[in-house]
N, C-alpha and C positions, 0 to 999 in steps of 0.2 A: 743655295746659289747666291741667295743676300748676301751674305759672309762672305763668301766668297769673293762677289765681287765687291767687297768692302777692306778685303784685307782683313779678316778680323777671326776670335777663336767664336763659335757657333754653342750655343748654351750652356756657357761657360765651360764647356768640354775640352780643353787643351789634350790631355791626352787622344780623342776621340775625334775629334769635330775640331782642330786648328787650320782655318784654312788662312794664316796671316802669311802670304806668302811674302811679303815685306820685310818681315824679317828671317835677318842674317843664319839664324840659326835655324830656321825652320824646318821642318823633314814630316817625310811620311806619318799617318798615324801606326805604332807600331803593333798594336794588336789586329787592325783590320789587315794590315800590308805586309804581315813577317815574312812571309815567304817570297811575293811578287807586288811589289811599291809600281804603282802606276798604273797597275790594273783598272781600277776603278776610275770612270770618268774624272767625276772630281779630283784624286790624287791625281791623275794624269795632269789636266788643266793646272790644278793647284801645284806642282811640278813645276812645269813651263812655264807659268807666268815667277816662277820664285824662279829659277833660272833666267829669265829674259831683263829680269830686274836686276838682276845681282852681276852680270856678264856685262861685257864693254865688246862687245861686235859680234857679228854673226856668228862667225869661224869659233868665237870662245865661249859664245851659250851651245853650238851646238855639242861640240868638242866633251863641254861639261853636262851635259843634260844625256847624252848617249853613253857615258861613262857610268852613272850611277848605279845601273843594272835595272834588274826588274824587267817593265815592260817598253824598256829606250827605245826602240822602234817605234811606239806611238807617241812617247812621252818628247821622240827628237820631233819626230814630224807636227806636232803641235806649236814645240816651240820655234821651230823651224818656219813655219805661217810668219808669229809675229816675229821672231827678231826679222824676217825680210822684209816686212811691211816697215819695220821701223829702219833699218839699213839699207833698203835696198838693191836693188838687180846689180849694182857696181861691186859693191861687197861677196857679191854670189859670186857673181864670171871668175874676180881674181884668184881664186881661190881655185879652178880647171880641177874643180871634184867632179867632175861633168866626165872627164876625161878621163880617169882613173873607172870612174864606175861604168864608162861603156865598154873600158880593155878588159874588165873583169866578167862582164855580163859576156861579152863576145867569147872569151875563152871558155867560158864552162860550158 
């Protein structure tokens, strides 16, 4: 969790233990995550916070963060938290995804 929240690779284990969500290129560790990226708390968190960083507004971290596959439904909702904490409730309304997901929940 130090590393983590440091931005930083964890016993010098880059492939394993990078949790430098700072940077640009960073990604899942690919032997823990081959099949389902975000699974894991950590990737999760470590995820979102590399998304929330790398994005310029709510609509284009969440956009990007539920695209990646894996386990996007937690990995959105995480980062979903902060980028509204950092954009706020103005960013959320405009956006009448509120709107779409009640005609789709009401239809089924």
């Amino acid at each position: 969790v130090k590393s983590l929240s440091k931005s930083e690779v964890e016993k010098n284990d880059k492939q394993n233990r990078n949790w430098n969500w700072k940077d640009k290129k960073w990604d899942f560790a690919k032997q823990r995550c081959k099949a389902n990226p975000g699974y894991l708390l950590m990737d999760g968190l470590c995820m979102a916070l590399h998304m929330v960083y790398h994005t310029n507004s709510f609509q284009e971290c969440i956009l990007e963060t539920t695209s990646r596959g894996g386990d996007a439904d937690t990995t959105g909702a995480i980062a979903g938290q902060i980028a509204g904490a950092i954009y706020g409730n103005k960013q959320i309304e405009e956006l009448n995804w509120k709107d779409y997901v009640d005609k789709w929940t009401i239809n089924k």
